[in-house]
gemmi code that builds the backbone of each chain (N, CA, C; Angstrom):
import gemmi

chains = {
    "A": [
        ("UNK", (17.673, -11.191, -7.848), (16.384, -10.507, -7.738), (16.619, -9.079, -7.279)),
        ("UNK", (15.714, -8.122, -8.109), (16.420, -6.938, -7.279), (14.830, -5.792, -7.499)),
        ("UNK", (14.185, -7.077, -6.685), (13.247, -6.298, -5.966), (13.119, -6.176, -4.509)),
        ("UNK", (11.866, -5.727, -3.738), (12.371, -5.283, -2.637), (11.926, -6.340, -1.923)),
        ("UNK", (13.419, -6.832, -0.384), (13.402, -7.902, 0.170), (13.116, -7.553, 1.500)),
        ("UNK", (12.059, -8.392, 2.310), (12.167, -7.923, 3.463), (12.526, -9.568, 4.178)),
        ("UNK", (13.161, -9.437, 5.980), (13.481, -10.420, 6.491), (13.067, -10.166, 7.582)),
        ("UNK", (12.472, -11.157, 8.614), (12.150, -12.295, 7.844), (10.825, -12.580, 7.377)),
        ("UNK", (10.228, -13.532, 6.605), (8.825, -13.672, 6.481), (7.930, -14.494, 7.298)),
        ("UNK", (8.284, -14.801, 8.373), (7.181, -14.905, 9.225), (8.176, -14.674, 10.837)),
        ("UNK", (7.359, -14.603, 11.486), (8.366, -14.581, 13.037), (7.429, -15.241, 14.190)),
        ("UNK", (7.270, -16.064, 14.566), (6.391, -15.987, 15.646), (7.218, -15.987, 17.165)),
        ("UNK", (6.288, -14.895, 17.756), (6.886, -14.427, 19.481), (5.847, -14.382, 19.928)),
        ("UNK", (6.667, -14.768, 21.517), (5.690, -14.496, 22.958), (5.627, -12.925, 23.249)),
        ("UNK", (4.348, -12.511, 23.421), (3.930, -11.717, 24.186), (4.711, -11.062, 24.831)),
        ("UNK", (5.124, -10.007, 24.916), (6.295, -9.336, 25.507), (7.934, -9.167, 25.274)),
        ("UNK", (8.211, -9.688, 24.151), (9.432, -10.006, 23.443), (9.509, -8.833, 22.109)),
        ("UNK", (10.559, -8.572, 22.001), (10.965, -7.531, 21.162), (11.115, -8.289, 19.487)),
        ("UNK", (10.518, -7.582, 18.537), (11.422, -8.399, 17.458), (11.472, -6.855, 16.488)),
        ("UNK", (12.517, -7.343, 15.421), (13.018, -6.652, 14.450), (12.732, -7.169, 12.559)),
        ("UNK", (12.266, -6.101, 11.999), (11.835, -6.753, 11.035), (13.231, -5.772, 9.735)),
        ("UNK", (13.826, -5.986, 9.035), (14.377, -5.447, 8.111), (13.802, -5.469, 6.325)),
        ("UNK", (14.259, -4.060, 5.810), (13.504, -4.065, 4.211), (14.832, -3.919, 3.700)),
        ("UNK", (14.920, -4.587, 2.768), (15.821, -3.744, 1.837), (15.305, -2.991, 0.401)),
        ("UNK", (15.430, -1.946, 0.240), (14.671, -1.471, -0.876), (15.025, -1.593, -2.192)),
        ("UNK", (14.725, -1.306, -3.683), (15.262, -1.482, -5.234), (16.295, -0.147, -4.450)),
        ("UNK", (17.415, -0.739, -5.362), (18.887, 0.114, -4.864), (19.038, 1.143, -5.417)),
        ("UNK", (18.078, 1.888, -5.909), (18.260, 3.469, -6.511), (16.689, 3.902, -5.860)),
        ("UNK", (15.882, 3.289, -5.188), (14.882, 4.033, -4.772), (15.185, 5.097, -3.382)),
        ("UNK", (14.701, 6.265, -3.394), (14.711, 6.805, -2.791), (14.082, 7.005, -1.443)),
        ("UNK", (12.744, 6.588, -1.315), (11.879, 6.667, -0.880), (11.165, 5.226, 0.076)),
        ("UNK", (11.204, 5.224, 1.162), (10.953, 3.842, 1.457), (9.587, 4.190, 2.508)),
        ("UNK", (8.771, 2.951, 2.486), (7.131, 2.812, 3.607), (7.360, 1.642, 4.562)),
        ("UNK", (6.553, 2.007, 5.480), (6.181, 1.374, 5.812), (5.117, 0.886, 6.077)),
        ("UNK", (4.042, -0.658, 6.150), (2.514, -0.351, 6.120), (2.392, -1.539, 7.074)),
        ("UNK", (1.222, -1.632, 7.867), (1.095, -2.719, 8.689), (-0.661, -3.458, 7.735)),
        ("UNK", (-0.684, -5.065, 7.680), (-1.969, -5.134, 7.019), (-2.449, -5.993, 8.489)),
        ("UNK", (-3.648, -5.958, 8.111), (-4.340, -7.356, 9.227), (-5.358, -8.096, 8.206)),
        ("UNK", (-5.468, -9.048, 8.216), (-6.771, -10.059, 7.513), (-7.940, -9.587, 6.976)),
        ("UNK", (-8.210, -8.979, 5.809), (-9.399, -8.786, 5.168), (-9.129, -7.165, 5.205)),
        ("UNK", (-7.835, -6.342, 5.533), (-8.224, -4.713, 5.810), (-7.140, -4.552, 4.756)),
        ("UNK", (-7.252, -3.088, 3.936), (-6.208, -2.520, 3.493), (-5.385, -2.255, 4.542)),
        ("UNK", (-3.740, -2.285, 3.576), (-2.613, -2.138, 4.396), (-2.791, -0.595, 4.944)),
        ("UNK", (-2.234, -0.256, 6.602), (-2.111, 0.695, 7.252), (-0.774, 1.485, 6.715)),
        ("UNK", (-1.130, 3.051, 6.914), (0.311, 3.176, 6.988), (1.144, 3.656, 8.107)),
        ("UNK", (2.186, 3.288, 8.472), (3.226, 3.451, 9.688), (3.939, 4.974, 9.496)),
        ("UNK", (4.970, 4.540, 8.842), (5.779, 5.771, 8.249), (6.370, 5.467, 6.714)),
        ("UNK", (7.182, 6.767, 6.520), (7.824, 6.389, 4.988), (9.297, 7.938, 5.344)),
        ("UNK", (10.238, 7.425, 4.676), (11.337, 7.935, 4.675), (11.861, 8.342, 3.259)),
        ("UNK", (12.094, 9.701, 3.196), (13.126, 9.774, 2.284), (14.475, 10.284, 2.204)),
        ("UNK", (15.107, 9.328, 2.060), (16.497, 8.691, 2.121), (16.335, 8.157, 3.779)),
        ("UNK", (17.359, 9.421, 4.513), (17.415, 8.616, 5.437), (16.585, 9.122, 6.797)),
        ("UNK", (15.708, 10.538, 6.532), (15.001, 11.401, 7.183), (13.614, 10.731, 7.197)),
        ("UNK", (13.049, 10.530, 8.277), (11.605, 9.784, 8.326), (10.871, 10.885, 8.332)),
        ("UNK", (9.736, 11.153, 7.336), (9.268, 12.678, 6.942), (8.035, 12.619, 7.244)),
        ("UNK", (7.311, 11.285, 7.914), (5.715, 11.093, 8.681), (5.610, 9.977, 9.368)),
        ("UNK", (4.942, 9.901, 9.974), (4.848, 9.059, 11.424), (3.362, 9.121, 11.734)),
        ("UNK", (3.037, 7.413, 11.270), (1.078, 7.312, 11.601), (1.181, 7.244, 13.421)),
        ("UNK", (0.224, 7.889, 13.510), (0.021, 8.010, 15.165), (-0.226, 6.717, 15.434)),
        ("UNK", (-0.440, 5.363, 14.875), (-0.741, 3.820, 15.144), (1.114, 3.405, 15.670)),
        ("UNK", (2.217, 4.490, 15.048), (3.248, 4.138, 15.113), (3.320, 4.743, 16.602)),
        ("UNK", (3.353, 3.802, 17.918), (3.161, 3.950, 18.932), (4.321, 4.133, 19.969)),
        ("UNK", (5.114, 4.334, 20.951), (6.365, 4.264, 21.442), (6.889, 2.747, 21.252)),
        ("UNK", (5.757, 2.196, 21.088), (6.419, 0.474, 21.139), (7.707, 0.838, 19.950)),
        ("UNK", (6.882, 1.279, 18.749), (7.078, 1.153, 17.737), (8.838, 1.967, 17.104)),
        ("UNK", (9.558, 1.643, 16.279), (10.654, 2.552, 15.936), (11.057, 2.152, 14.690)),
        ("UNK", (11.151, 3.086, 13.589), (11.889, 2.511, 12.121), (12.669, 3.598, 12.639)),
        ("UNK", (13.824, 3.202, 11.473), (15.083, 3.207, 11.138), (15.616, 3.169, 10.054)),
        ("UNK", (16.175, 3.850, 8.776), (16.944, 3.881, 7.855), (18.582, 5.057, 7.842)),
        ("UNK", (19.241, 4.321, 8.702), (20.337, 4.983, 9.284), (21.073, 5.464, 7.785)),
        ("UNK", (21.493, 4.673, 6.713), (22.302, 5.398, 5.795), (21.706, 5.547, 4.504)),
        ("UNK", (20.494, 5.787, 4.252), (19.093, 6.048, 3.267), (19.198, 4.624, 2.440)),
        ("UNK", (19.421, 3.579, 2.707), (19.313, 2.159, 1.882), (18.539, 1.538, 2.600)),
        ("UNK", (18.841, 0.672, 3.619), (18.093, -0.717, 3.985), (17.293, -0.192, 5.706)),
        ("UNK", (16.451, -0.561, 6.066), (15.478, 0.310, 6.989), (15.037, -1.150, 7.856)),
        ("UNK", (14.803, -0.979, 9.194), (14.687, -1.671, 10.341), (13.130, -0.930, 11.085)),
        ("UNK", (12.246, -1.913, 11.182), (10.982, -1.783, 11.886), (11.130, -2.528, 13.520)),
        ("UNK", (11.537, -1.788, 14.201), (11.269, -2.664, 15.681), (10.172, -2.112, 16.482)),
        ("UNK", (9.979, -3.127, 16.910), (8.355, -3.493, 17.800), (9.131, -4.006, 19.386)),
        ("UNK", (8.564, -3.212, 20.056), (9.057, -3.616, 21.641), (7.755, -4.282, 22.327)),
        ("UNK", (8.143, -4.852, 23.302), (7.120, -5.590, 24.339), (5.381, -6.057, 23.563)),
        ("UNK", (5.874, -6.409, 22.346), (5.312, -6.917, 21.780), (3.748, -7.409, 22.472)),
        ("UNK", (2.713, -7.161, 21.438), (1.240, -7.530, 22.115), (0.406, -8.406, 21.210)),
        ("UNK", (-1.076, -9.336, 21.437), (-1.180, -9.496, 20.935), (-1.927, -9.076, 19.478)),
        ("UNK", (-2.221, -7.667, 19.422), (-2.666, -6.958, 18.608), (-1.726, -6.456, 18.018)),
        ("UNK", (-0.368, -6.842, 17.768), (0.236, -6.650, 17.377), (0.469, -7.565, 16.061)),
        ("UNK", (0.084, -8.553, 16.223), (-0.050, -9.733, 15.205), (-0.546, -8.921, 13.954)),
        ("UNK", (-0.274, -9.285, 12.588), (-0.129, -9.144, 11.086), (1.233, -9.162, 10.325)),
        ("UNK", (0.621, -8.457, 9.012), (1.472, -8.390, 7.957), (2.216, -7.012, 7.959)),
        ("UNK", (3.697, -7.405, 8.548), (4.443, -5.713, 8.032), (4.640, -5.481, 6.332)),
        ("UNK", (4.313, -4.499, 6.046), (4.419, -4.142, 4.606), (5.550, -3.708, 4.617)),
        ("UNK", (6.717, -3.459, 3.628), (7.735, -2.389, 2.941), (7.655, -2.299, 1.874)),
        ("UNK", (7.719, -0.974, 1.400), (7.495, -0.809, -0.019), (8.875, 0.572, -0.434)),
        ("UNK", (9.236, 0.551, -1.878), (10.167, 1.921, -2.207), (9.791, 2.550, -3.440)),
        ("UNK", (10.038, 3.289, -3.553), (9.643, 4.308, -4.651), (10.971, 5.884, -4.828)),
        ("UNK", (10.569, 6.258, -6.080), (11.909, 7.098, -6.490), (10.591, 8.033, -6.249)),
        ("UNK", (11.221, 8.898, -5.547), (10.488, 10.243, -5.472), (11.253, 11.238, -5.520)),
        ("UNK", (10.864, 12.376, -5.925), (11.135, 14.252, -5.994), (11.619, 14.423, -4.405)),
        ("UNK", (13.087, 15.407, -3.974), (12.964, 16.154, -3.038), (11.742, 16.981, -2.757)),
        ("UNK", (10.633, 17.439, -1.584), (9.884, 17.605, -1.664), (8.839, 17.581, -1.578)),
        ("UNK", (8.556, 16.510, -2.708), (7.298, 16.471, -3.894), (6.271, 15.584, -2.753)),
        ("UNK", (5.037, 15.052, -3.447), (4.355, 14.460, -3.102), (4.998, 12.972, -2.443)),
        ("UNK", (4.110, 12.788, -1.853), (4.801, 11.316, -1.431), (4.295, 10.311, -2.761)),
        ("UNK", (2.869, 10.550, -3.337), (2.072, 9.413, -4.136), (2.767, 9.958, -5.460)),
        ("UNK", (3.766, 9.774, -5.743), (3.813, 10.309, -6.907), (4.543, 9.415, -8.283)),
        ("UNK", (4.553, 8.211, -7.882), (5.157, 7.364, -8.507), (4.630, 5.820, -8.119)),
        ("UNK", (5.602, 5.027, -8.893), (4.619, 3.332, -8.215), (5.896, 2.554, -6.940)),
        ("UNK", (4.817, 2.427, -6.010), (5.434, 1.560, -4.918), (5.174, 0.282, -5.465)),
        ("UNK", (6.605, 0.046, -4.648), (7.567, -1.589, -5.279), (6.998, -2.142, -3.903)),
        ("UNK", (6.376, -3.035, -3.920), (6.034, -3.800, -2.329), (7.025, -5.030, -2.171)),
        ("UNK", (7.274, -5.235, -1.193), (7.831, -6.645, -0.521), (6.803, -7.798, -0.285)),
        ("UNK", (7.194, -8.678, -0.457), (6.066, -9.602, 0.522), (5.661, -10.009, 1.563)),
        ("UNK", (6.322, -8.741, 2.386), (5.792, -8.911, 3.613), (6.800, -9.839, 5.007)),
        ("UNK", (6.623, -9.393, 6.125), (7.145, -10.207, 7.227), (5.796, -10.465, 8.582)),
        ("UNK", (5.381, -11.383, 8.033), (4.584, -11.817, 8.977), (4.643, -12.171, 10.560)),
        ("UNK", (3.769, -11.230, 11.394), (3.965, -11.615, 12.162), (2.802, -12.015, 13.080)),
        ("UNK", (3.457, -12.719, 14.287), (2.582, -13.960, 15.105), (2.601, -13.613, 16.651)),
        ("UNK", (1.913, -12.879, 17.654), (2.572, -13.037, 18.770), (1.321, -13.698, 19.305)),
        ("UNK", (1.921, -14.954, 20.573), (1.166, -15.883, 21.246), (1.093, -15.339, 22.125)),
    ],
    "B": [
        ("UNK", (-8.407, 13.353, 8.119), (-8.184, 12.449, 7.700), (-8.589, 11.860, 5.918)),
        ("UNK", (-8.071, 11.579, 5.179), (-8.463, 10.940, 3.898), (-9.329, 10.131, 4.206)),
        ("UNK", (-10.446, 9.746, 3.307), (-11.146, 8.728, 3.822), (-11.388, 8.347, 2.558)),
        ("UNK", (-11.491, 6.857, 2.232), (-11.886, 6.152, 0.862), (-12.898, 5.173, 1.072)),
        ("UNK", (-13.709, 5.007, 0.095), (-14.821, 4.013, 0.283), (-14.689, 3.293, -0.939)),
        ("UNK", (-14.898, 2.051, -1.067), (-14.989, 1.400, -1.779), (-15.853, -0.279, -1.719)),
        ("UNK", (-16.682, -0.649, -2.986), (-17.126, -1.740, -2.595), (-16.572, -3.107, -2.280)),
        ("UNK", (-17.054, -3.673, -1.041), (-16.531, -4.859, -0.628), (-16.346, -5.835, -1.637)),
        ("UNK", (-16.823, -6.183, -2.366), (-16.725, -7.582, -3.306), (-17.564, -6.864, -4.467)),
        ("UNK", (-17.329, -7.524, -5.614), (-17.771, -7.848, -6.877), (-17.323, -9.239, -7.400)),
        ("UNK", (-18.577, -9.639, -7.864), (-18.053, -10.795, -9.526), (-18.652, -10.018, -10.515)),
        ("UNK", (-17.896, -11.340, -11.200), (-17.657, -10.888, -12.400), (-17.467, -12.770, -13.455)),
        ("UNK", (-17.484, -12.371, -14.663), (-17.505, -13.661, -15.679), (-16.385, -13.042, -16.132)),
        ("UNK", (-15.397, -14.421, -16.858), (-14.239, -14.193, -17.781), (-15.431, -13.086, -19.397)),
        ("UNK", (-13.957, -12.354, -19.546), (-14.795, -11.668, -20.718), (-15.181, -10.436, -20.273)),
        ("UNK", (-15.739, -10.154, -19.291), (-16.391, -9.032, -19.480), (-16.017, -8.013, -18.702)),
        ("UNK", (-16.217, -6.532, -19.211), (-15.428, -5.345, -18.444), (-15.927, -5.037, -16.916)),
        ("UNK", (-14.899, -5.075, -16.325), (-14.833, -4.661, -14.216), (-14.564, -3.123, -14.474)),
        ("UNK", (-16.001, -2.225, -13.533), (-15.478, -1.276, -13.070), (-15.252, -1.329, -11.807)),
        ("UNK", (-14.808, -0.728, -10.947), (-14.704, -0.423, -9.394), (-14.188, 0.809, -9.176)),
        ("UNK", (-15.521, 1.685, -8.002), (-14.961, 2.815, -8.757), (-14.709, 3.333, -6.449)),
        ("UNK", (-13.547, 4.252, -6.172), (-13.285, 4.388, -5.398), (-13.988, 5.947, -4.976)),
        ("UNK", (-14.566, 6.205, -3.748), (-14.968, 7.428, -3.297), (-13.776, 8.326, -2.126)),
        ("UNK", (-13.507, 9.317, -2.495), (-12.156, 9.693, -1.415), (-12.759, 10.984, -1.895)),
        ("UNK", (-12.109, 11.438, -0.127), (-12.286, 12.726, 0.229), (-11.032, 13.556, 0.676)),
        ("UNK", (-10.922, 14.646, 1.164), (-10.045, 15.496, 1.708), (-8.588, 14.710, 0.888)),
        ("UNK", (-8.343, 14.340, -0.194), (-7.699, 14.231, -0.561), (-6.616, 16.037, -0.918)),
        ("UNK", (-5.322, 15.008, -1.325), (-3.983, 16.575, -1.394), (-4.388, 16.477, -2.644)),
        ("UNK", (-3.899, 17.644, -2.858), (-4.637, 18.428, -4.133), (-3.647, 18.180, -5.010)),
        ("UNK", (-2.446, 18.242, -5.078), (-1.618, 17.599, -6.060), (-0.976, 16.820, -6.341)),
        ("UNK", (-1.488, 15.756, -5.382), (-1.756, 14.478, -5.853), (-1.979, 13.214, -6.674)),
        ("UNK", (-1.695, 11.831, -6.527), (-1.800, 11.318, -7.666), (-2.944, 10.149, -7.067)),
        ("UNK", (-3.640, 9.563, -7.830), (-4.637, 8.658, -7.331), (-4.256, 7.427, -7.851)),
        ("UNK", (-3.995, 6.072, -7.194), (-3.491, 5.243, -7.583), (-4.048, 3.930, -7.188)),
        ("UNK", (-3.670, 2.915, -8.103), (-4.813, 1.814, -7.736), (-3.535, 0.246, -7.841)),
        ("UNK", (-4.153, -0.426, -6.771), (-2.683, -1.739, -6.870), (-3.808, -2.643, -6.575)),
        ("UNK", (-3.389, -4.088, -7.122), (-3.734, -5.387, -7.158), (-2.875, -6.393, -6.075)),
        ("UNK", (-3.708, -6.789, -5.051), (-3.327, -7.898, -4.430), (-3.536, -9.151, -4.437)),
        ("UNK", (-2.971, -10.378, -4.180), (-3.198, -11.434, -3.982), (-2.752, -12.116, -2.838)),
        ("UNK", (-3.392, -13.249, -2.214), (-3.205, -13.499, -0.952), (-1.634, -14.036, -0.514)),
        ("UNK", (-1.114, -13.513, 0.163), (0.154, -13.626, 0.843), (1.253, -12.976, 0.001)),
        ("UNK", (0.766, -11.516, -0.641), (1.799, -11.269, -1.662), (1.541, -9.695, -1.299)),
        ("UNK", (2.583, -8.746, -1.508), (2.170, -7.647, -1.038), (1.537, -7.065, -2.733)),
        ("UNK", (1.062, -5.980, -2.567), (0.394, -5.170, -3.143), (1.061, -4.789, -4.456)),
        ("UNK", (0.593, -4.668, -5.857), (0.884, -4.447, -6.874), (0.621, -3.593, -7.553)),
        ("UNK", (1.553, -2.662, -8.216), (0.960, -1.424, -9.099), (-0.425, -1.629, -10.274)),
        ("UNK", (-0.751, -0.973, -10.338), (-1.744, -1.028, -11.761), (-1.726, -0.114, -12.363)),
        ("UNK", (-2.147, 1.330, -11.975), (-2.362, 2.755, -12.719), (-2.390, 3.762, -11.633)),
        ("UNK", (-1.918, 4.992, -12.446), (-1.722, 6.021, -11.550), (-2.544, 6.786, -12.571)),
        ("UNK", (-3.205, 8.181, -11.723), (-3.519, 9.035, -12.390), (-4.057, 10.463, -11.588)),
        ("UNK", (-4.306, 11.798, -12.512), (-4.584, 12.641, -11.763), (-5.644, 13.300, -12.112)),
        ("UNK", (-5.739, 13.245, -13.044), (-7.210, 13.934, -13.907), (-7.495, 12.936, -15.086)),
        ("UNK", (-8.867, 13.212, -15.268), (-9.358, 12.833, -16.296), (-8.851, 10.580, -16.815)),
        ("UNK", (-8.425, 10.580, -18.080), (-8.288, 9.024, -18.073), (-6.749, 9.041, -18.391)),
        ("UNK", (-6.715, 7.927, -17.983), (-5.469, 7.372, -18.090), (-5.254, 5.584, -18.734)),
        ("UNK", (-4.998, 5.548, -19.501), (-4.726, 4.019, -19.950), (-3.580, 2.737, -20.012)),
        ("UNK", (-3.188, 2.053, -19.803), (-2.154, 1.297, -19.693), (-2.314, -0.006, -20.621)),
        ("UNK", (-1.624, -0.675, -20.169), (-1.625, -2.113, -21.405), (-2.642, -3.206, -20.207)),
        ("UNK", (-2.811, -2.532, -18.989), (-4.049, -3.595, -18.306), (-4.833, -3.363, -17.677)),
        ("UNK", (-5.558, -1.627, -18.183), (-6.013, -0.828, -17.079), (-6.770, 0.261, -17.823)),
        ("UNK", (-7.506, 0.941, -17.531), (-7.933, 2.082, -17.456), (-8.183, 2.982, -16.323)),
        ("UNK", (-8.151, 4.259, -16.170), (-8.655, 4.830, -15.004), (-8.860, 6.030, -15.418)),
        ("UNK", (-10.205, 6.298, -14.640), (-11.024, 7.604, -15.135), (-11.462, 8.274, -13.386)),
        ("UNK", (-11.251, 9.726, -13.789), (-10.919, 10.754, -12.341), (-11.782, 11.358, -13.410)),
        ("UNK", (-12.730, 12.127, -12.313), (-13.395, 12.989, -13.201), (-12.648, 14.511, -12.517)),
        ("UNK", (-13.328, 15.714, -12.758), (-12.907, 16.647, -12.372), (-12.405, 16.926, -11.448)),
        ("UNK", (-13.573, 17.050, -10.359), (-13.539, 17.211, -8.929), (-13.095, 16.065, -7.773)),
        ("UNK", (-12.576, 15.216, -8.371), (-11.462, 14.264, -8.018), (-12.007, 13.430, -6.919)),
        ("UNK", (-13.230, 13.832, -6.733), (-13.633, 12.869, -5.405), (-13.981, 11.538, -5.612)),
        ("UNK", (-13.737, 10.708, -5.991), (-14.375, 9.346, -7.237), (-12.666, 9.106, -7.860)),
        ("UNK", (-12.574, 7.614, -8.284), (-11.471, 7.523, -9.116), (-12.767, 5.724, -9.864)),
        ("UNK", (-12.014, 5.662, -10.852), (-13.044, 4.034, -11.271), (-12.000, 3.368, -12.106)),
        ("UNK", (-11.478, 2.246, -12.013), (-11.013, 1.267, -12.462), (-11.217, 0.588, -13.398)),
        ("UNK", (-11.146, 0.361, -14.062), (-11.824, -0.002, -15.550), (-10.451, -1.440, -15.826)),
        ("UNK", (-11.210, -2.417, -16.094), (-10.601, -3.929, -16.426), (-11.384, -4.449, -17.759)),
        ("UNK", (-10.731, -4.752, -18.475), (-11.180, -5.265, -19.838), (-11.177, -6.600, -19.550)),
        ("UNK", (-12.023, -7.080, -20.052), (-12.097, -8.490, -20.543), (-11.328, -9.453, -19.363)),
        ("UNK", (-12.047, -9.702, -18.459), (-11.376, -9.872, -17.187), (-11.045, -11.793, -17.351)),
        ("UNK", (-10.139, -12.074, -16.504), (-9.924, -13.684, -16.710), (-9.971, -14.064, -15.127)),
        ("UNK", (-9.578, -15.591, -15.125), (-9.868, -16.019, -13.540), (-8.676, -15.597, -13.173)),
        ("UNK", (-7.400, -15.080, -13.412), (-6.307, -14.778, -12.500), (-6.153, -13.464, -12.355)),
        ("UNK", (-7.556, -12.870, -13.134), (-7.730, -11.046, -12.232), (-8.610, -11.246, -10.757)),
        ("UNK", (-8.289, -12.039, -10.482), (-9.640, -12.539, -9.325), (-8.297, -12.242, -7.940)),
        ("UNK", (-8.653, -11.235, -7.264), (-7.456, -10.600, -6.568), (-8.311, -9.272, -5.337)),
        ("UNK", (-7.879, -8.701, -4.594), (-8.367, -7.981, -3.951), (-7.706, -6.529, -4.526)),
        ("UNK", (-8.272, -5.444, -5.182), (-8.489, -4.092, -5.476), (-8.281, -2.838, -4.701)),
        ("UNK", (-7.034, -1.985, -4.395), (-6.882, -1.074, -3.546), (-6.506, 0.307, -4.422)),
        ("UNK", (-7.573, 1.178, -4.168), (-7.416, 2.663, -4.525), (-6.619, 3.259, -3.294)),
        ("UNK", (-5.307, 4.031, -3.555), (-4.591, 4.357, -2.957), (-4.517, 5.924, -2.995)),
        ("UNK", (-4.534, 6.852, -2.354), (-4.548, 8.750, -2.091), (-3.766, 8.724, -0.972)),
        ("UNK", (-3.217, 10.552, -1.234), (-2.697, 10.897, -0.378), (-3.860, 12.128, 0.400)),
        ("UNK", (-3.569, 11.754, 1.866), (-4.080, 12.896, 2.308), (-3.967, 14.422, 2.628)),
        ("UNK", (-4.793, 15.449, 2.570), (-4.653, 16.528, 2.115), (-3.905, 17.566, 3.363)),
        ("UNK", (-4.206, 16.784, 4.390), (-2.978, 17.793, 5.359), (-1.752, 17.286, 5.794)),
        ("UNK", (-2.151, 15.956, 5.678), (-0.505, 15.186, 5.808), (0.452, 14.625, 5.266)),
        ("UNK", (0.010, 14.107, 3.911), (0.259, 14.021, 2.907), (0.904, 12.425, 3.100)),
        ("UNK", (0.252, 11.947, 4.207), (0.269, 10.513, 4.459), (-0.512, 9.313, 3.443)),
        ("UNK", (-0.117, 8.337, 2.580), (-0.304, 7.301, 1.528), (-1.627, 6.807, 2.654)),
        ("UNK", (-3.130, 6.776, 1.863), (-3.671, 5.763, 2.386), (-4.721, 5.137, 1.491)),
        ("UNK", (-4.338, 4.107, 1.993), (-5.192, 2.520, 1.158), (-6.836, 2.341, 1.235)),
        ("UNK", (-7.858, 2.245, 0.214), (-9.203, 1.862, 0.902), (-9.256, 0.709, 1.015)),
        ("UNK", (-10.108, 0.409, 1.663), (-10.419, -0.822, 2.348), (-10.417, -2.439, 1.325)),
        ("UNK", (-10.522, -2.093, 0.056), (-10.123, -2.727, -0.697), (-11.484, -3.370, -1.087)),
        ("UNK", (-11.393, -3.741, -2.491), (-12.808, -4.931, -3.439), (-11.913, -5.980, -3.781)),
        ("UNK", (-12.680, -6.970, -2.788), (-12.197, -8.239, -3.639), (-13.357, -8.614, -5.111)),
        ("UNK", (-12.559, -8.636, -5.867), (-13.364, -9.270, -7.332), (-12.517, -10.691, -7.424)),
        ("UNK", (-13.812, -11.562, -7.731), (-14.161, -12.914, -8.159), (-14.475, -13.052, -9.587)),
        ("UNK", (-13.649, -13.739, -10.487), (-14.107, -13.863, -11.522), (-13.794, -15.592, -11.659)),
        ("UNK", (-15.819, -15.762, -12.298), (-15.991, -16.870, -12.603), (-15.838, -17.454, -14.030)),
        ("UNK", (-15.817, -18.607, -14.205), (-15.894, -19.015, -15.575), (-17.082, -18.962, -16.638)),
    ],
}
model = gemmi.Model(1)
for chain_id, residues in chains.items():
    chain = gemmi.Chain(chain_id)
    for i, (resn, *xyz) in enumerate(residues, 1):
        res = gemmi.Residue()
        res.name, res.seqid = resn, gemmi.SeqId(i, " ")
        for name, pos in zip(("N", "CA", "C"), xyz):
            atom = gemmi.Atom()
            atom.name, atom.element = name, gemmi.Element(name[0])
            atom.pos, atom.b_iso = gemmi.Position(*pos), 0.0
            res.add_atom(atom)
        chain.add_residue(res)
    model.add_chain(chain)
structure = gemmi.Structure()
structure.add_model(model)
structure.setup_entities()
């Protein structure tokens, strides 16, 4: 399969526990998102990177919060001291984009998501 | 901030053409307006991109009129497995941050 994989798809944590969510993106995309959904809302957006430079940062992306795409391929979402409003769907998505250019400028490849649960 | 509006729900009967048409503002100006199909527990799916005027695909239409504030979705001959939740997607005009409207779920009955 060599669409985009994220791990894992569901997680459930206690309240105050750290977890880590990983994407891996289509292996020539350039461009990687991140989106948070909750039940009945369009997906939020977090941040998005191209290659390995994170080029926006949603103010929802909070100190808890930290992505990561250290060598412009596979990208790490960690969530610290975890809350319970923290609970949903992490999105990842990739796309080939222009140095530059628009961010919307092509079609995002979505993952299915890593669900998450905190009690 | 971008802001998009769009209607909460529609039905619809197999057969017959779905518009849904998205309202966005302070959108970036060179920009692309884009629309994805969801289904429950699945992330989000391309459909059509566009920037002016229409655009057509093999499962889609989409019509931007000039002044770009409006985008409308156009579904032919719709069946029960277009029955999915509807997201018009823009970028915003000072940050150039991707954002999603709130999404139409369409129901299509038999």
């Amino acid at each position: 399969d060599t669409g985009v994989s994220q791990d894992p798809r569901h997680k459930i944590t206690k309240r105050g526990q750290n977890v880590t969510f990983r994407c891996d993106p289509i292996s020539e995309h350039n461009r990687l998102y991140w989106y948070r959904q909750t039940l009945g809302q369009g997906p939020e957006f977090l941040t998005y990177f191209q290659n390995e430079a994170q080029l926006e940062k949603s103010r929802l992306l909070s100190d808890r919060f930290s992505a990561e795409r250290p060598k412009g391929s596979f990208s790490t979402l960690e969530i610290q001291r975890t809350e319970q409003g923290d609970s949903a769907m992490y999105l990842c998505a990739s796309s080939v984009g222009l140095a530059g250019g628009p961010p919307n400028t092509g079609e995002l490849f979505f993952g299915e998501g890593s669900r998450l649960t905190v009690l | 901030l971008a802001k998009t509006t769009q209607p909460i729900s529609m039905d619809s009967y197999e057969g017959q053409e779905v518009n849904i048409t998205c309202s966005h503002n302070n959108i970036a100006t060179n920009d692309y307006i884009t629309w994805y199909q969801q289904f429950p527990s699945q992330g989000p799916r391309f459909i059509i991109q566009g920037y002016k005027t229409k655009v057509t695909n093999e499962v889609a239409s989409l019509f931007i009129p000039a002044d770009r504030k409006s985008s409308t979705l156009s579904l032919p001959r719709v069946s029960l497995s277009d029955t999915a939740v509807y997201y018009c997607l823009v970028g915003d005009r000072n940050t150039g941050k991707l954002i999603f409207g709130q999404g139409t779920t369409l129901q299509v009955k038999p």
